[in-house]
DRENPA-3360 file (N, C-alpha, C; in nm, 2 decimals, always signed):
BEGIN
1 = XXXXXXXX = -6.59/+24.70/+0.10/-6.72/+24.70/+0.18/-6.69/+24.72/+0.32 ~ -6.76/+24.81/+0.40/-6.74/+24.85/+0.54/-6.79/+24.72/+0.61 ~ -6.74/+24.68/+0.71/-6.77/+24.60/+0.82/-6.93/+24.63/+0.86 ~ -6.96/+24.52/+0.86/-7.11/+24.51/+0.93/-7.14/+24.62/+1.10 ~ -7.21/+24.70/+1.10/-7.20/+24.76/+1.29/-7.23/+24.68/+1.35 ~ -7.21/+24.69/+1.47/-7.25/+24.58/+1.58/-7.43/+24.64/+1.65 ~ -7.52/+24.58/+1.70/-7.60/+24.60/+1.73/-7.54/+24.70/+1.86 ~ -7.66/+24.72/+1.88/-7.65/+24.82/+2.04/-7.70/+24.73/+2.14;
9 = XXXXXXXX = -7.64/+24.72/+2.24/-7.63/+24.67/+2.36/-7.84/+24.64/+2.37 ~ -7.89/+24.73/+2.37/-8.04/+24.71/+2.40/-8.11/+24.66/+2.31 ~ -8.03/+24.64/+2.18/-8.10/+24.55/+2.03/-8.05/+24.40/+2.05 ~ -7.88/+24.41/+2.09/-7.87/+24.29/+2.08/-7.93/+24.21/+2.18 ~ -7.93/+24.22/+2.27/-8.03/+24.20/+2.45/-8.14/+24.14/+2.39 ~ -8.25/+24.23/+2.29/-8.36/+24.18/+2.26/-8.31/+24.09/+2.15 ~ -8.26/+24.10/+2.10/-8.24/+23.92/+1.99/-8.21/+23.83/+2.05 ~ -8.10/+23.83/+2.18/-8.11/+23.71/+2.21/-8.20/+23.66/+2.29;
17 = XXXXXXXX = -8.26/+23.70/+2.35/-8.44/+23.69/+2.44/-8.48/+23.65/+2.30 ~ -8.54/+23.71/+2.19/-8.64/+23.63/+2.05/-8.59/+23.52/+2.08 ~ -8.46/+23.46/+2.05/-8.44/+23.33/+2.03/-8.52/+23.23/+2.10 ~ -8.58/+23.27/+2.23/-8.65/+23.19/+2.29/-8.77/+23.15/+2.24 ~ -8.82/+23.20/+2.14/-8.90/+23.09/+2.02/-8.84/+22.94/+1.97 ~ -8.71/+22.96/+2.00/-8.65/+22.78/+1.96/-8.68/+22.68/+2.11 ~ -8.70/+22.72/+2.21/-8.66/+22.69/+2.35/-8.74/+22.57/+2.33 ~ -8.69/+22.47/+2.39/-8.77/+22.30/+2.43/-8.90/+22.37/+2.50;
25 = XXXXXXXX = -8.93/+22.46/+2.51/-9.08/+22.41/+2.64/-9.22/+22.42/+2.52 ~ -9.15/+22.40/+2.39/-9.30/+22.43/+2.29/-9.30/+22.29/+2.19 ~ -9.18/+22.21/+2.24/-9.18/+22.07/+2.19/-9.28/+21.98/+2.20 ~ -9.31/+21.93/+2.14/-9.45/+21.81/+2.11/-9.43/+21.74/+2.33 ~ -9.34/+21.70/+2.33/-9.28/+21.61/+2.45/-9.34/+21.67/+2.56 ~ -9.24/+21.78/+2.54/-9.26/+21.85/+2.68/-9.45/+21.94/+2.72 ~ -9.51/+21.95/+2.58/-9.67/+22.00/+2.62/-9.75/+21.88/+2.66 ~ -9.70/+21.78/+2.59/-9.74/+21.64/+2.64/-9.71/+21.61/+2.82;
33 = XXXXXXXX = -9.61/+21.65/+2.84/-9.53/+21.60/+2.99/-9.61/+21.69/+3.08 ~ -9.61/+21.83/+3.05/-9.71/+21.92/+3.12/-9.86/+21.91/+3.13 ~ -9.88/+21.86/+3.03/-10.07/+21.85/+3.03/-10.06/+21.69/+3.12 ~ -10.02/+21.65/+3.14/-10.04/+21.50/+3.23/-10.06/+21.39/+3.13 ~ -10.01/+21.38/+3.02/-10.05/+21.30/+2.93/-9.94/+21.22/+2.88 ~ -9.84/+21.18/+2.99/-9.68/+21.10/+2.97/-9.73/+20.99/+3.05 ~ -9.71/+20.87/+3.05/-9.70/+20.78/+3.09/-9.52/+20.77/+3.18 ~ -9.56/+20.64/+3.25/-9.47/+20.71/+3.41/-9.33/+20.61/+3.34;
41 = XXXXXXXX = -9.38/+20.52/+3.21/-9.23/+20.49/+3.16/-9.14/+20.62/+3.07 ~ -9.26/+20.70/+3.01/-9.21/+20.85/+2.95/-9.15/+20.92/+3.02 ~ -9.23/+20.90/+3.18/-9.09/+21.02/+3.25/-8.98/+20.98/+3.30 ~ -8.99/+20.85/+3.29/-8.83/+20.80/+3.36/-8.77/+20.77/+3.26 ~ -8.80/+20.76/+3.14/-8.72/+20.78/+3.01/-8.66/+20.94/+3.05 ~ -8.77/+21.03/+3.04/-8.71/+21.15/+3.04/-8.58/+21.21/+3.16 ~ -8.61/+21.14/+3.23/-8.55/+21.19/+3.37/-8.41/+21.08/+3.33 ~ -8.42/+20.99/+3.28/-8.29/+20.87/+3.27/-8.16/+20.95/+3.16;
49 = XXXXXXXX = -8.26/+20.96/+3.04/-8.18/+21.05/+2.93/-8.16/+21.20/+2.99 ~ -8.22/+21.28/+3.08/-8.17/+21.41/+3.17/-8.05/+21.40/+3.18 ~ -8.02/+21.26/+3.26/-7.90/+21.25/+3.36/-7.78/+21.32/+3.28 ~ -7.77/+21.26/+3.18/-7.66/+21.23/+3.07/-7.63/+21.40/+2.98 ~ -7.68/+21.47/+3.01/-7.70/+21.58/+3.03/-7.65/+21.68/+3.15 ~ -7.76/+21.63/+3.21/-7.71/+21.69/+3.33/-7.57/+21.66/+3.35 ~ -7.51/+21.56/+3.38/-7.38/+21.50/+3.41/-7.24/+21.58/+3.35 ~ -7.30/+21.65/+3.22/-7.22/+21.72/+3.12/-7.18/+21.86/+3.20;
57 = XXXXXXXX = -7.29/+21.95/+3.23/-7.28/+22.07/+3.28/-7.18/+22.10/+3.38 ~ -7.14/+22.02/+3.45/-7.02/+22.06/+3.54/-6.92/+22.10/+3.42 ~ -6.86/+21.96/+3.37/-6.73/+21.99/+3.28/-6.73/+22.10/+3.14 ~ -6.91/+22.14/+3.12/-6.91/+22.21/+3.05/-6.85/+22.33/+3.13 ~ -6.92/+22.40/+3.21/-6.88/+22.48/+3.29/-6.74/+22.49/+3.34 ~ -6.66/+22.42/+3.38/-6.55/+22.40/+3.37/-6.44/+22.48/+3.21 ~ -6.50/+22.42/+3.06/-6.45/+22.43/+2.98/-6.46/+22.56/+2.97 ~ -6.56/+22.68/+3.04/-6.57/+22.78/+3.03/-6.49/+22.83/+3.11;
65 = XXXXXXXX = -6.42/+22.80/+3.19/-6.32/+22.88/+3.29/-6.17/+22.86/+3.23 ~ -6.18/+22.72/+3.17/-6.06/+22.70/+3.09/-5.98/+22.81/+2.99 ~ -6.10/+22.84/+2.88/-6.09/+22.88/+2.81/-6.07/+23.02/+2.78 ~ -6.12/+23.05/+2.88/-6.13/+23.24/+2.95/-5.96/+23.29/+3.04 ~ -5.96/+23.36/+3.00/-5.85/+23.45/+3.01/-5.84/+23.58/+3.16 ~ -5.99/+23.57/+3.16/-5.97/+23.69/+3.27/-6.07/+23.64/+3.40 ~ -5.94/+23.66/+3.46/-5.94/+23.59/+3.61/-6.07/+23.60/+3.68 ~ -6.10/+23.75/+3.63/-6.28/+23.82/+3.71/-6.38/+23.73/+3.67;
73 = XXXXXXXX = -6.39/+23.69/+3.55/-6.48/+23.56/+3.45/-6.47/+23.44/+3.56 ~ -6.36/+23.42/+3.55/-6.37/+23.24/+3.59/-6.36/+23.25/+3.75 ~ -6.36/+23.36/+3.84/-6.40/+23.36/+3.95/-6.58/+23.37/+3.94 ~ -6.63/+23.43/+3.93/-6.72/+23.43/+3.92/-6.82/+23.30/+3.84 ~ -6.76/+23.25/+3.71/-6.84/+23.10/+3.64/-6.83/+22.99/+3.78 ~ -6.72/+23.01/+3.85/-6.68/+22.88/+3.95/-6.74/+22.81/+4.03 ~ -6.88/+22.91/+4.10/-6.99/+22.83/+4.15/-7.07/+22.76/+4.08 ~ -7.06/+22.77/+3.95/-7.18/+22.68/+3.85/-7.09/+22.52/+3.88;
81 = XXXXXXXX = -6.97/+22.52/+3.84/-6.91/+22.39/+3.85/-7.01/+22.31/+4.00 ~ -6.93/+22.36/+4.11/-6.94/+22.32/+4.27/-7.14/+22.31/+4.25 ~ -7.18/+22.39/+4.18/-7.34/+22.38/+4.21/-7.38/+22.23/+4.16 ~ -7.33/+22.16/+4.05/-7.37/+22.04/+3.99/-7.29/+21.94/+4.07 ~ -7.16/+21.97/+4.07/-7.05/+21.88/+4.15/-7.11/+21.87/+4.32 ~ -7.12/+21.99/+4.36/-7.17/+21.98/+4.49/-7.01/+22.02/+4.52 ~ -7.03/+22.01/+4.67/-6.90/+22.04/+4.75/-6.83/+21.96/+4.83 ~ -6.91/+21.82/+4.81/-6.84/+21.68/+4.86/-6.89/+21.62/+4.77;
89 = XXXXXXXX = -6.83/+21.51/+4.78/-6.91/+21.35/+4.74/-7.00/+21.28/+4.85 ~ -7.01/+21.27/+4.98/-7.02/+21.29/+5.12/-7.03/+21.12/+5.13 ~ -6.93/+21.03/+5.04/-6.92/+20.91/+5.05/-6.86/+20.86/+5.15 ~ -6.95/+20.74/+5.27/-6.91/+20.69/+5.37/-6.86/+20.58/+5.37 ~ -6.88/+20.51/+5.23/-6.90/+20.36/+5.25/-6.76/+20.30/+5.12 ~ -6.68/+20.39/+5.13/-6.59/+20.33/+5.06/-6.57/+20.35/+4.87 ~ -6.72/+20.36/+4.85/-6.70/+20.35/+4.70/-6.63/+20.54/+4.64 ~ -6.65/+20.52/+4.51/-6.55/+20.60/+4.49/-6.64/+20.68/+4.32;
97 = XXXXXXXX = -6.75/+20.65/+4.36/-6.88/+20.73/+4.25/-6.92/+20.85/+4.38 ~ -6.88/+20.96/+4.35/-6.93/+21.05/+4.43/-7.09/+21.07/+4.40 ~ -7.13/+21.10/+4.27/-7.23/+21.12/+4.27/-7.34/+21.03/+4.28 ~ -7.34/+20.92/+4.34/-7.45/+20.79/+4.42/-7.48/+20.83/+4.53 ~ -7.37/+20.91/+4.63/-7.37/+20.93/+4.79/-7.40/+21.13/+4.78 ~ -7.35/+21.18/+4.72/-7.32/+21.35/+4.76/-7.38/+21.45/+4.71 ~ -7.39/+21.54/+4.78/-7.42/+21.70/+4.74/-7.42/+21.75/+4.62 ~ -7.52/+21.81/+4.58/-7.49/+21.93/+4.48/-7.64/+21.88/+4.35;
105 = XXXXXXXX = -7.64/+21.96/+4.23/-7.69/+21.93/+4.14/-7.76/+21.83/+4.11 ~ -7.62/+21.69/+4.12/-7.62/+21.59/+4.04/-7.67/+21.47/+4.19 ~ -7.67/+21.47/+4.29/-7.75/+21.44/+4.37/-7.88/+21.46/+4.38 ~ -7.91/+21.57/+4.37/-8.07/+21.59/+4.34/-8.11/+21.55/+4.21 ~ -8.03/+21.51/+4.14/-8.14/+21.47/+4.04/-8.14/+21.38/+4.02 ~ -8.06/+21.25/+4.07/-8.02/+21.08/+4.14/-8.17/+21.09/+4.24 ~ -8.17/+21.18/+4.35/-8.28/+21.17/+4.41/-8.42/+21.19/+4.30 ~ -8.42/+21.30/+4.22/-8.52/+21.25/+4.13/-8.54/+21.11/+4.08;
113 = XXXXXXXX = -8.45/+21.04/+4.01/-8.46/+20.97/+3.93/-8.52/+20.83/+4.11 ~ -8.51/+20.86/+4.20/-8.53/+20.77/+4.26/-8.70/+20.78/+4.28 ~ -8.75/+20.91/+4.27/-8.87/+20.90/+4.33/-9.00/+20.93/+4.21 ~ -8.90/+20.86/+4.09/-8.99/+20.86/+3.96/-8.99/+20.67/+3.96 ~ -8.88/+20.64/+4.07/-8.88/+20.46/+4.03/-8.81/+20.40/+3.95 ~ -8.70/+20.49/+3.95/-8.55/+20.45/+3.85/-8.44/+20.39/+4.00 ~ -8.35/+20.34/+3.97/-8.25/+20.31/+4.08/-8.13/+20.41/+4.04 ~ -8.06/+20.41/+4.14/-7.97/+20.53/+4.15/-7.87/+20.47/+4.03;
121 = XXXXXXXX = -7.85/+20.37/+4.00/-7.69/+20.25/+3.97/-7.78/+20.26/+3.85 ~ -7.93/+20.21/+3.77/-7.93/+20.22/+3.67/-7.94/+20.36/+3.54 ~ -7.98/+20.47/+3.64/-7.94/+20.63/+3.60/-7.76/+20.62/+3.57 ~ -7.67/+20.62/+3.66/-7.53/+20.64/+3.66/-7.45/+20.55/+3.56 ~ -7.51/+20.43/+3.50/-7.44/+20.36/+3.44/-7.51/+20.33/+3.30 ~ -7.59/+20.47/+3.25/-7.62/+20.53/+3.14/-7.66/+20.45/+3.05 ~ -7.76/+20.32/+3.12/-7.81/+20.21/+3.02/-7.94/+20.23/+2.94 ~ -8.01/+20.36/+3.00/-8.11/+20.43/+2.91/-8.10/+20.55/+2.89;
129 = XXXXXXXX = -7.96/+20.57/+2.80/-7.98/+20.69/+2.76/-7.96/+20.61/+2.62 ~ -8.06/+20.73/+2.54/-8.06/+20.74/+2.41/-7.95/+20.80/+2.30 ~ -7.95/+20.74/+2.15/-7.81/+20.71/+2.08/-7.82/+20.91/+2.10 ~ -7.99/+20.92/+2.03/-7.96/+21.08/+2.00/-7.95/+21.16/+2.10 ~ -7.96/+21.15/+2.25/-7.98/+21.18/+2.34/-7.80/+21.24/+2.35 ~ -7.75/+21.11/+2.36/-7.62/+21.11/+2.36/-7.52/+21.21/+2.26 ~ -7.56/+21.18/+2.11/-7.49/+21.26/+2.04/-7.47/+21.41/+2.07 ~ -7.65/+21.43/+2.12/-7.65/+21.59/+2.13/-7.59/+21.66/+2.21;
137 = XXXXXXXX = -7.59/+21.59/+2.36/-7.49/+21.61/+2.45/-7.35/+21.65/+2.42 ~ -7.32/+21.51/+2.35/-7.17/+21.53/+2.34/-7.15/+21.61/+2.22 ~ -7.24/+21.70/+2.12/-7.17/+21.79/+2.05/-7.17/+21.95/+2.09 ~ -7.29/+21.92/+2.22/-7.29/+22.07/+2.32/-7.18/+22.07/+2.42 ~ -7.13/+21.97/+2.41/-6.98/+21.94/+2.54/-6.88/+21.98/+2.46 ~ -6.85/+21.93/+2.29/-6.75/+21.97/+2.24/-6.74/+22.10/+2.20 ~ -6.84/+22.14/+2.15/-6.87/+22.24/+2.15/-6.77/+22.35/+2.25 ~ -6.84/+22.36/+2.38/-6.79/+22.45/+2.47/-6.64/+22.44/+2.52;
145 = XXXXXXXX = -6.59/+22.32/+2.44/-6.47/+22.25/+2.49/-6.39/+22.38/+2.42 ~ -6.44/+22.34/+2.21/-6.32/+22.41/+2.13/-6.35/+22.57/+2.08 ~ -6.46/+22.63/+2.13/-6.49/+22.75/+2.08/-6.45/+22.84/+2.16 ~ -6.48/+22.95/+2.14/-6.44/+23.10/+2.26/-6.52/+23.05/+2.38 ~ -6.47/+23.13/+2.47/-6.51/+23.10/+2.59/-6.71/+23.20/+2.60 ~ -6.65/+23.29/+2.53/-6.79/+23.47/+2.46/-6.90/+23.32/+2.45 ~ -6.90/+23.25/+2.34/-6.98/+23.20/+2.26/-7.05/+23.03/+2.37 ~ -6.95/+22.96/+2.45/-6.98/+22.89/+2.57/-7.07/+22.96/+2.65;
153 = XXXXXXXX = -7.04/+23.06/+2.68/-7.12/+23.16/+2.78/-7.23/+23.18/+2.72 ~ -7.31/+23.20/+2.58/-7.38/+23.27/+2.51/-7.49/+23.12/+2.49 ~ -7.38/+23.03/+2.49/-7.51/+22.91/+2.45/-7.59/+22.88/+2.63 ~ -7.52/+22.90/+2.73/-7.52/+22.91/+2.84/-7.71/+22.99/+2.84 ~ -7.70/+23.10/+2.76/-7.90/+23.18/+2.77/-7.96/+23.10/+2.78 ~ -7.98/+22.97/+2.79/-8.08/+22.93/+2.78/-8.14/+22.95/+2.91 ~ -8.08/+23.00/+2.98/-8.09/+23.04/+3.17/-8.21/+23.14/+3.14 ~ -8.24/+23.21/+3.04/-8.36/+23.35/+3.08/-8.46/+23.26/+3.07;
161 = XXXXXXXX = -8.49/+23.13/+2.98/-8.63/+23.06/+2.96/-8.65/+22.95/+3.03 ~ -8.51/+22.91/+3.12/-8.56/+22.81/+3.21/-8.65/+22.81/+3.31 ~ -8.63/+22.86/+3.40/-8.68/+22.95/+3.56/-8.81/+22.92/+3.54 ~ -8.92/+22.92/+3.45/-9.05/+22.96/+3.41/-9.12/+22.80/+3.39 ~ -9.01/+22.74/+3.27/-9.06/+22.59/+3.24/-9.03/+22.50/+3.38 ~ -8.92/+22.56/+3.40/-8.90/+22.42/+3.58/-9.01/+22.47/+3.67 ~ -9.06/+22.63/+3.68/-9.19/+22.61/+3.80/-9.30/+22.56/+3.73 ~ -9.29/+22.58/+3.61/-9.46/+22.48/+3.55/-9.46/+22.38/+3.54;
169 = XXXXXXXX = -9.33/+22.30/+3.53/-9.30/+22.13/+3.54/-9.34/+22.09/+3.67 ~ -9.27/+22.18/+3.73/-9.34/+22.14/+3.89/-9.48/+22.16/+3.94 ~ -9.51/+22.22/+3.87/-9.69/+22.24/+3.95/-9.77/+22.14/+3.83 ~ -9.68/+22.12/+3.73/-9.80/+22.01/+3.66/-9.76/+21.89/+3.69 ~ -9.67/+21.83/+3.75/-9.66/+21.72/+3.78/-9.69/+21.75/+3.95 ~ -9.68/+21.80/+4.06/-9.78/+21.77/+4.14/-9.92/+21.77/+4.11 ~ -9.95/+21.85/+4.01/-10.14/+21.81/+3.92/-10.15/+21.70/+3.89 ~ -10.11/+21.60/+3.83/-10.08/+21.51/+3.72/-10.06/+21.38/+3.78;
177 = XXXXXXXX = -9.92/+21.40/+3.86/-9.85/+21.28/+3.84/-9.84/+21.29/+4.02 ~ -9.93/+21.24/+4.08/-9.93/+21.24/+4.27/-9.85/+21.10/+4.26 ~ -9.79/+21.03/+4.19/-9.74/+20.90/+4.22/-9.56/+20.94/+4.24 ~ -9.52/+21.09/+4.18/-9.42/+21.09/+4.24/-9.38/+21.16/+4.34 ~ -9.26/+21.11/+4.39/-9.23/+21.12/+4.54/-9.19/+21.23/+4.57 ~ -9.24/+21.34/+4.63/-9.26/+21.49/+4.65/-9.11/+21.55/+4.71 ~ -9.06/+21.46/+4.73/-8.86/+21.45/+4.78/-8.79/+21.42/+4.66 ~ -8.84/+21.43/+4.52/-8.77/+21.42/+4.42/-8.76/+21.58/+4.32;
185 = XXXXXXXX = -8.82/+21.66/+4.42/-8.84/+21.82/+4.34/-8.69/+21.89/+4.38 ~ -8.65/+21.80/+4.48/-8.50/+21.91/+4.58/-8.44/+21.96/+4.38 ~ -8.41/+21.95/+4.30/-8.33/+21.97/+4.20/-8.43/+22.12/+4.17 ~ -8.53/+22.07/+4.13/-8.58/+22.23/+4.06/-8.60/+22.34/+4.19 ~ -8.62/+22.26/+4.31/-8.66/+22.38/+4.40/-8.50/+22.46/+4.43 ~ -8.44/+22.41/+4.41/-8.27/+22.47/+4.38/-8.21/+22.49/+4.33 ~ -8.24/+22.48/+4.15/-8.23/+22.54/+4.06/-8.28/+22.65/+3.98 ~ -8.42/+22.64/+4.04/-8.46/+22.76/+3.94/-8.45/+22.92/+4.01;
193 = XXXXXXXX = -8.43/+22.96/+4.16/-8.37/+23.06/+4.20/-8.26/+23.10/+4.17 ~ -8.15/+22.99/+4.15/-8.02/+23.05/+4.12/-8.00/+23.03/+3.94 ~ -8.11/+23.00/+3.86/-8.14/+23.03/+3.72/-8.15/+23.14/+3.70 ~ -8.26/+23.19/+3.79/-8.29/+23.35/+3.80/-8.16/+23.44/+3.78 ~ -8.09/+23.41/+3.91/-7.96/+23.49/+3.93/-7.88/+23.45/+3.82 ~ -7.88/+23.37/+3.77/-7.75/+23.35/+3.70/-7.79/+23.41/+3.54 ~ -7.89/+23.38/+3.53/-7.95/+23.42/+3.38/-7.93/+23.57/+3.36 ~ -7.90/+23.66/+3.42/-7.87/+23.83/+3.45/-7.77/+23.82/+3.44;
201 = XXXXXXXX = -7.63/+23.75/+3.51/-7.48/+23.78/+3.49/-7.45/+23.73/+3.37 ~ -7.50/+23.62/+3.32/-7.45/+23.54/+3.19/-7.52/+23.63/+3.07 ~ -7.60/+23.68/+3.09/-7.63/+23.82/+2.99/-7.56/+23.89/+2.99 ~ -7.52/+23.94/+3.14/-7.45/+24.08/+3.12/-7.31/+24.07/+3.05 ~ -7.22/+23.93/+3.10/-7.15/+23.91/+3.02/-7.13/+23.89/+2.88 ~ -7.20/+23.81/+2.82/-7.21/+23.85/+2.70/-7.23/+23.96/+2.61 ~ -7.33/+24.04/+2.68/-7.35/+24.17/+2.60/-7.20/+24.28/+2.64 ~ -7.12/+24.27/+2.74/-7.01/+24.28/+2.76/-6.89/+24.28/+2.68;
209 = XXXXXXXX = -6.89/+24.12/+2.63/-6.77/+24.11/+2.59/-6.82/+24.06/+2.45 ~ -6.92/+24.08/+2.40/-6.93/+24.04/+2.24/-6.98/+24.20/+2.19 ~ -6.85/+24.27/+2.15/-6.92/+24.36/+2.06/-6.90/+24.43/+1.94 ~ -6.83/+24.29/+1.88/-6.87/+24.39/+1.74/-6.94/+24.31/+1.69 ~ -6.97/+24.33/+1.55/-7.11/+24.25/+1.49/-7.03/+24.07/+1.51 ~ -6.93/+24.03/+1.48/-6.91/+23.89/+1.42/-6.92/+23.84/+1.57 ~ -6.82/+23.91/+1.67/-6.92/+23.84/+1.83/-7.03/+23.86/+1.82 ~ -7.14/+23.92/+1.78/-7.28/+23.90/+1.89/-7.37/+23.81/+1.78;
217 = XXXXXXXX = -7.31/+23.80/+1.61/-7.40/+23.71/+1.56/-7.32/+23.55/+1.62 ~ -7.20/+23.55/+1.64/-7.18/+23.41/+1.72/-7.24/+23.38/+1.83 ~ -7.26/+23.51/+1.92/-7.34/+23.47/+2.01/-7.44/+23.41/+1.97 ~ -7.51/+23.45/+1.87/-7.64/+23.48/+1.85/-7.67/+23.30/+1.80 ~ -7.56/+23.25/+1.73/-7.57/+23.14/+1.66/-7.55/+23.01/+1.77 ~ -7.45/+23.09/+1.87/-7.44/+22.96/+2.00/-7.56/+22.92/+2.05 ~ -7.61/+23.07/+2.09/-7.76/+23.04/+2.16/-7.86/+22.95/+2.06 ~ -7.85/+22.97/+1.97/-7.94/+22.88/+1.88/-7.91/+22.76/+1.88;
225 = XXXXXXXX = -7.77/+22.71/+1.85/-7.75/+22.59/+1.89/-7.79/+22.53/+1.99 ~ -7.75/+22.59/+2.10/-7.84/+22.52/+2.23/-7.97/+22.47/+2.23 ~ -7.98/+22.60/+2.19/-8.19/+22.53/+2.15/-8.20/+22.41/+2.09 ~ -8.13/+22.44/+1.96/-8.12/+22.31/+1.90/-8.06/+22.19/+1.95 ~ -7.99/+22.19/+2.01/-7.96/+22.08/+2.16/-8.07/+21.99/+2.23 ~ -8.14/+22.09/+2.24/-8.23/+22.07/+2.38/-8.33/+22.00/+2.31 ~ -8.35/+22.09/+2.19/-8.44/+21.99/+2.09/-8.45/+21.85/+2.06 ~ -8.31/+21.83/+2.04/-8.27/+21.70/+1.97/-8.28/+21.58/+2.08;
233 = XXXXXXXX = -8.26/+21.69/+2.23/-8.27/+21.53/+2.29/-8.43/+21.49/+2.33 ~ -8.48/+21.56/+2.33/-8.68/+21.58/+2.25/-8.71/+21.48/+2.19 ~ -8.61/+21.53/+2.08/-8.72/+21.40/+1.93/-8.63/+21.29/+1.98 ~ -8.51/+21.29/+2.03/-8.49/+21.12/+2.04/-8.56/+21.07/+2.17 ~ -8.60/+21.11/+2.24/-8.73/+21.08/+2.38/-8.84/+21.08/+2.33 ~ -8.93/+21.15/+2.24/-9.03/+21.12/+2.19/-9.05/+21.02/+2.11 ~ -8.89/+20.99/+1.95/-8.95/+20.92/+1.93/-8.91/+20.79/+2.02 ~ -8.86/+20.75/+2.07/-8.84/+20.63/+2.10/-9.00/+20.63/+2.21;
241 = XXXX = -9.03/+20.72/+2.28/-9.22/+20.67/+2.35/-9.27/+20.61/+2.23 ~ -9.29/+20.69/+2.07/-9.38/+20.70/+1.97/-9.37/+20.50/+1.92 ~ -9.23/+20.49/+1.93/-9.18/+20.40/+1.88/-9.17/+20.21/+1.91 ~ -9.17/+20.22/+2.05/-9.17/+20.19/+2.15/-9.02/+20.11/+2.18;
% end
């Protein structure tokens, strides 16, 4: 039996765009969070279990440069690390948690979690994050740890359908929610421009270097996993609101 052909660059492009039918922004949670109908323990749930997430993405990023072979790749992935990490810790006071005092990512979104009315120390020492919150994380971290570097990169799309849900998050929570502190947006107002940019190179790469059929259906399968990621950490935030 002949080998499966590989899609053409303009077919495969459009399948992995479809996938964005799986994307978190059509989850029960998130239309709830957008219509103003979260209560302000729901979003500091949401924003608390983010972290733990968030917190991932550097060393994900990271396992992508590991993994890769060509030097042009991992020059270029290198600012995603430094964008979450930041470029200091900019700690003055002796401690040795960069991310309580410093730059980057994972500072703005400490600053979030402050002006939803979380403390910086109870975000970082991960006392509300959830069991499933947790798992899913950590099987998107191992994930990019043990697979191709093509396929790390690929679960990475979820970059075309962010840009769009983080400016609607932000205009429906200044609708909504005036109780949070308008110095806690620094994360999406500097995220979702360089989503934009990034979401085009992390395409082009993939459509690049996956091409025969069994790369672009892996791609095809990474990206789905993500979704399914993103999902999971959904129903374990929902149900635990549902739940109480």
């Amino acid at each position: 039996m002949a080998p499966a052909a590989p899609l053409t660059r303009e077919t495969f492009a459009e399948a992995l765009r479809g996938l964005g039918v799986h994307y978190w922004d059509r989850h029960p949670f998130h239309v709830r969070l957008h219509a103003g109908r979260c209560s302000p323990d729901e979003i500091r749930s949401w924003v608390a279990n983010r972290w733990y997430y968030q917190r991932c993405l550097a060393q994900k990023n990271a396992a992508v440069i590991a993994n890769c072979p060509l030097p042009e790749v991992r020059r270029a992935w290198l600012p995603r690390v430094t964008f979450h990490d930041g470029t200091t810790d900019g700690t003055t006071d002796g401690t040795t948690d960069g991310t309580a005092h410093g730059t980057g990512g994972l500072a703005d979104w400490l600053a979030l979690a402050e002006a939803v009315g979380l403390t910086r120390d109870e975000v970082v020492d991960e006392r509300h994050v959830l069991r499933g919150v947790r798992f899913a994380v950590d099987g998107y971290l191992h994930f990019c740890l043990t697979r191709p570097w093509t396929e790390a990169v690929a679960a990475a799309l979820t970059e075309l359908f962010s840009p769009d849900l983080m400016t609607d998050r932000m205009r429906a929570w200044q609708r909504h929610y005036d109780w949070i502190k308008p110095d806690g947006m620094a994360y999406f107002e500097s995220r979702i421009p360089v989503a934009r940019s990034d979401s085009a190179g992390t395409l082009d790469l993939v459509l690049t270097h996956c091409v025969t059929a069994e790369q672009q259906q892996a791609a095809l399968a990474a990206l789905r996993f993500k979704c399914d990621v993103l999902g999971a950490m959904l129903d374990a935030i929902d149900y635990a609101a549902a739940t109480g």
